[in-house]
Structure formats: C-alpha cells, structure tokens
NUVEX-830680 format. One record per residue (C-alpha): x, y negated, z; residue in one letter. Coordinates in steps of 0.05 Angstrom, whole numbers, plus 5000, padded with zeros to 4 digits. Layout:
BEGIN
XYZa;...
//
This chain:
BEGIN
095024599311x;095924109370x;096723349361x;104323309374x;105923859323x;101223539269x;105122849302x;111923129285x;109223329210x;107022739195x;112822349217x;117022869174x;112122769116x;113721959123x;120022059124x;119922469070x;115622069024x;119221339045x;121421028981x;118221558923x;113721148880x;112921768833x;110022438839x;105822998811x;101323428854x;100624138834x;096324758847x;099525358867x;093725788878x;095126488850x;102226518856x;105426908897x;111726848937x;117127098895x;115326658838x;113826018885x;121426068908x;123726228828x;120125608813x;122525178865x;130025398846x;129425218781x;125824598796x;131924438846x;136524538792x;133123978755x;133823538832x;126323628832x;123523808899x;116724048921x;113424008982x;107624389007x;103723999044x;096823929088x;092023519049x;089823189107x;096623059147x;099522799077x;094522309068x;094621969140x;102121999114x;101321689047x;096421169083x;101720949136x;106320879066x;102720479037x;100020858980x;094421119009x;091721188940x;096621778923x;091422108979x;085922258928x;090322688889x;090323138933x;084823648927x;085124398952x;091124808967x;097224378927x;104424158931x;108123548915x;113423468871x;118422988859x;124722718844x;129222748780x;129622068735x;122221978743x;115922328746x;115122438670x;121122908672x;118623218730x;111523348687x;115223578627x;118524108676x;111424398707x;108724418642x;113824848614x;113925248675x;106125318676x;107125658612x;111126238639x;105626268707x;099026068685x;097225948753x;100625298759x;097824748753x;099124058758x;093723728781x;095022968778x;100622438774x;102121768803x;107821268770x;109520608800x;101820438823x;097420858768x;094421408786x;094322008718x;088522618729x;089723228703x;086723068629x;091822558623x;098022888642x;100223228571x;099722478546x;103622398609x;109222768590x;110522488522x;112521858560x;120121668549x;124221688611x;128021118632x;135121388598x;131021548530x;127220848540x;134820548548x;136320808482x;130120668440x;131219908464x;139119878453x;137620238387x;133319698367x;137019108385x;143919568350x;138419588291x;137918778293x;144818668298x;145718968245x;140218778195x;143018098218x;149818158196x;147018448126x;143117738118x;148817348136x;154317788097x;150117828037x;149617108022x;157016988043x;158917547992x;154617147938x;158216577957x;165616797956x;163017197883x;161616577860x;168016287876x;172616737857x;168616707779x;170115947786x;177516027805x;177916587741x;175916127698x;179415547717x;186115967709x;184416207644x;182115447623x;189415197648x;193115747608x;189615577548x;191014777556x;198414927572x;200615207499x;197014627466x;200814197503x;207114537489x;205914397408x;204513747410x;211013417417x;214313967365x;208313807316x;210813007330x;218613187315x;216313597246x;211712987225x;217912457250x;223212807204x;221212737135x;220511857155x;227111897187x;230912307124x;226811867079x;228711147113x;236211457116x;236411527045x;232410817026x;237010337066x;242509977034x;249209967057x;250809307099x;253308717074x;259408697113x;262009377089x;259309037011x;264108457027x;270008867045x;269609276984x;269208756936x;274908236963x;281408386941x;288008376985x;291507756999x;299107696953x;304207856999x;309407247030x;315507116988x;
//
C-alpha cells in the first residue's frame, strides 16, 4: 500500500474517530461474509457502527486523536465499534450477538479515559446507561421527596388530630354548661314564689284604707 493511500486512510480514520470517547474492539476472525454484513445491519439498527480497521493505520490515527491509548486494544485482525447512547449498550449488543456466532468476540473496551480487557467486559455490560442512570437518580430523589412529605405530613396529621379532639370536647363541655344555665333562673322563680304568696298573705291592709272604713259620713247641710 503506498504512503498517500495509507495517508488518505488515516485521515478518513481521524475523521472518523474525532469526538468518540467510547468504543469496543472486536474480533471477527471466523466469520464469514454473510454473517459480518447480518451483524453489521443489526448493529446499524441499534445506530451502532463498526469499522474494520488496520491495526497499525488506526493507531497513528488514535495517536494524532489524542487517545493514543485506545491503540493497545488493538491486537490481531479486529473492528471497532461504536456509537448508540454509550459503549455499554454497544457491549450488551456484541454479547448477545456473540451468542448466536461464537466467533465474535469483543476483545476490549474504552469509556471516557479507562481502558476494559476482555475479562472485564461482562462486568462491563451490567453498567447502567446514561438514560437508566437518569432514572435510578430521579427515582431516588422522587423516593426523598416523598419520604419527606411522609415526615412532615405525619406530624401535621398528629397535630390537626389533636385539635380537632380539643375542639370536640370543648363543644360537648359548652352544651353541657348551657342547660344548667337555662335552670338556674327557673329554679330562682320556684324558690321566690312561696316568699312572695307568703308576704302577700302576712301584710296588713294600710292604714289609710283602715281610716276610711271606720269614719263615718259627714250629716248632710240643712
């Protein structure tokens, strides 16, 4: 291959690579054409791509990237996938594939600086994604919100409880005061009678009407 042609890869691989700060690097050794494009169809249908690649062009690639480390990955004939919501999806994906096409393999991972070998990628994939990772925190903080409003509803409830038992019993205290009330004054009338029948009876007629009895009419003018 002459220098401009591996040039003009390499540039394509660069521009390929520019921005992706996740990727897994698997082995296709073993599996032959038909299945390589079944594979990469369903792997497109997931807006994961793969790209075969030249160990040695990718890695003067990867170095001019910046991640230069992504290089050691790459060991024997491989490919390079990536894309989707982040590499753990993209694992989950070859892993279930690789179980239809033994022959698969994915070799390695790298995620936002660290670098996953092969005996690490299962452990890999059990990883949330960044939607499920959205989730699990909005679930907890739903989860505090809510234990929060428990504490602070739960004493309030006590509270109000407590009230209302006080306001019962005041009512019932005021209906119970208000008949006793009512039979006091008719309790002070019955007691009042019998002194005022008896003091009617006991007091003398006045003197005046005595006076006016007892004096007899003045003998008429002749």
């Amino acid at each position: 291959m002459s220098k401009p042609v591996k040039k003009l890869i390499r540039d394509e691989l660069i521009k390929r690579f520019d921005g992706v700060t996740q990727l897994a690097v698997v082995g296709f050794t073993g599996v032959d054409a038909n299945t390589t494009n079944t594979i990469r169809a369903r792997l497109a249908g997931k807006d994961i791509r793969v790209s075969v690649v030249k160990n040695a062009l990718a890695k003067q690639a990867f170095r001019e990237l910046g991640i230069d480390i992504v290089g050691q990955l790459l060991d024997g004939p491989c490919a390079v996938a990536y894309g989707a919501d982040s590499v753990v999806t993209v694992v989950r994906e070859l892993l279930d594939i690789s179980k239809e096409t033994p022959n698969l393999v994915v070799k390695a991972a790298f995620m936002e600086g660290d670098l996953f070998t092969q005996d690490k990628i299962a452990a890999l994939s059990k990883y949330p994604t960044r939607p499920e990772a959205i989730g699990q925190a909005l679930s907890c903080v739903l989860s505090a919100g809510a234990n929060l409003a428990a504490c602070i509803m739960g004493p309030a409830g006590q509270i109000a409880g407590i009230l209302k038992s006080i306001e019962d019993k005041a009512g019932k205290d005021a209906e119970g005061e208000a008949p006793a009330e009512a039979a006091a004054p008719e309790a002070a009338v019955e007691a009042a009678a019998p002194e005022a029948v008896a003091a009617a009876v006991e007091t003398p007629a006045e003197p005046a009407v005595a006076a006016a009895v007892e004096t007899p009419a003045e003998p008429a003018a002749s």
